[in-house]
N, C-alpha and C positions, 0 to 999 in steps of 0.2 A: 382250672388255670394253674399254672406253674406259680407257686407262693415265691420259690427262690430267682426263678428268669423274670419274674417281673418287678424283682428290687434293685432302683437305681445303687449305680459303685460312686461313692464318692470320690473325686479324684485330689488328694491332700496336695499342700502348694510343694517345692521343689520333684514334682510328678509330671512326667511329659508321655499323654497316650497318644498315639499316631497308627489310625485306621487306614490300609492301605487299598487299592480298587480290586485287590485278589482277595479280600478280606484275612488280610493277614493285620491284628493285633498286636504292637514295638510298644512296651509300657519300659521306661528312663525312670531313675530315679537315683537317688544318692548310691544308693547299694547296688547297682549295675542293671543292665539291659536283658529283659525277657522278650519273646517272640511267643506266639500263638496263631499256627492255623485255625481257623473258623469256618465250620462245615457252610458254604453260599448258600441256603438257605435262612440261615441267622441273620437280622441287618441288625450290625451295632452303629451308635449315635452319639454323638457328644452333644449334650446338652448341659451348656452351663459349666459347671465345675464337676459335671456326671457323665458315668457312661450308664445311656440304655440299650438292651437285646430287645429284639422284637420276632416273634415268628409267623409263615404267615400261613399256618392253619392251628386248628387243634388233632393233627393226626397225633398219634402217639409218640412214633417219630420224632417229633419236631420238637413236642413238649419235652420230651427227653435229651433234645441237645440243646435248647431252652435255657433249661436250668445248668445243664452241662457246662458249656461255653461259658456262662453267669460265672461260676463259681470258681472255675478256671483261671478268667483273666480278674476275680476281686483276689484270688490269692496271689496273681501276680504282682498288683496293686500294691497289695500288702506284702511282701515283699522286696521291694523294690525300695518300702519307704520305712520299714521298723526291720525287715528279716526275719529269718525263721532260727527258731534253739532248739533242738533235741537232747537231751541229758541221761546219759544210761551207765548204770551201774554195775560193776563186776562184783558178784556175790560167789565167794567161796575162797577156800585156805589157798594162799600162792598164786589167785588172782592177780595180775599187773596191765598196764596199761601205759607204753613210753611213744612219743611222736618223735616225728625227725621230719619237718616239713610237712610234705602230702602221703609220708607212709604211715604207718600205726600198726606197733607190735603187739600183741597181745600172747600173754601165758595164760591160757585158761583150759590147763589141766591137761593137758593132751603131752604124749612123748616129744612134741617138737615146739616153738613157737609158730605162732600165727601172723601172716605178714598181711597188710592190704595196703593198697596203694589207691588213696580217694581219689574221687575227677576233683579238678583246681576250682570248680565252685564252688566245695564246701572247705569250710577251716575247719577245722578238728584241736583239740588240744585236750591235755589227759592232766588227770589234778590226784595225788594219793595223799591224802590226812592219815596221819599216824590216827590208828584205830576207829578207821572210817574205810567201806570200802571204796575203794578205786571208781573215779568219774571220769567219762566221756562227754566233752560237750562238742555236738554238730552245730556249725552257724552256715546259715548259705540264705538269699532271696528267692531259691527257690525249691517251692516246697515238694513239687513231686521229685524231685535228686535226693533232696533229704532225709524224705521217708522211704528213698529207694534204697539210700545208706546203710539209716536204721534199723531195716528190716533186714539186711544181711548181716550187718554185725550180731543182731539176736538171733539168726539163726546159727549161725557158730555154734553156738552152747546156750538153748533153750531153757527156761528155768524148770528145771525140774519137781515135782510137785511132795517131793518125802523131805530134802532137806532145805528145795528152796534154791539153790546152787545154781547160775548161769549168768547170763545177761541179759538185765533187764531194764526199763525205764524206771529214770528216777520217780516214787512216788507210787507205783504200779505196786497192786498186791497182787500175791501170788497164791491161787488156793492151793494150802497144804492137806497131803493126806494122810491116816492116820499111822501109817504101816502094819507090819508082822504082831508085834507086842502088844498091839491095841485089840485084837480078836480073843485074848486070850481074858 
């Protein structure tokens, strides 16, 4: 049995989930409104101040969108009611990081700047402390955008493994290697 599709979501108070007959999942909450199709063989349930999945065999299948679908709408859940932060750091000389709304320039290292222009569900804002590198902080309720953010912005300029050099998550270690002088 599915350990994670058969753990009820709690549903916290100013949270409004609404199951509709095409089994489309609307989860409300302070920090704005998520959607989720749900494969019709999943039945979700409100019970109490919970939501239950339920599937109705053990094919593999099914136990696979089981937990799927589970973990989906508690991250909506949870979004909707705390949000989601991603924090990522520019490492290396001449690093910056300036916003202007929904765009975000970036110099990291290249002959030109870097322009991106985010979707309007996440906020973005960039913070430089004298002798600290440069922070990016993502907020958004939802998490698959957010992590689809973050993982383009780190591909821009991956951290490199001799000096360490790119963008990274705050907190994230980076394995370094030895180089050329360390054989010798």
């Amino acid at each position: 049995m599915s350990r994670i599709g058969k753990a009820p979501i709690p549903v916290p108070n100013g949270v409004q989930v609404n199951v509709s007959d095409k089994n489309v999942v609307t989860v409300k909450g302070p920090k704005g409104t998520l959607t989720q199709t749900i494969d019709p063989a999943i039945k979700v349930k409100t019970e109490g101040a919970e939501l239950v999945f339920e599937r109705p065999t053990d094919l593999k299948h099914h136990r696979a969108m089981h937990g799927l679908y589970r973990a989906l709408v508690a991250n909506m859940v949870k979004g909707v009611s705390e949000g989601f932060v991603i924090e990522q750091e520019l490492v290396g000389v001449g690093y910056r990081a300036t916003t202007k709304g929904q765009r975000l320039d970036l110099a990291l290292g290249f002959s030109h700047q870097v322009a991106l222009e985010l979707p309007a569900e996440v906020k973005v804002s960039a913070a430089q402390e004298k002798g600290k590198n440069p922070v990016i902080r993502l907020e958004s309720a939802n998490k698959q955008l957010i992590g689809a953010v973050a993982a383009k912005l780190r591909a821009l300029r991956k951290p490199e493994p001799y000096k360490g050099k790119g963008v990274r998550f705050v907190g994230e270690n980076v394995r370094r290697k030895a180089g050329k002088a360390a054989g010798k």
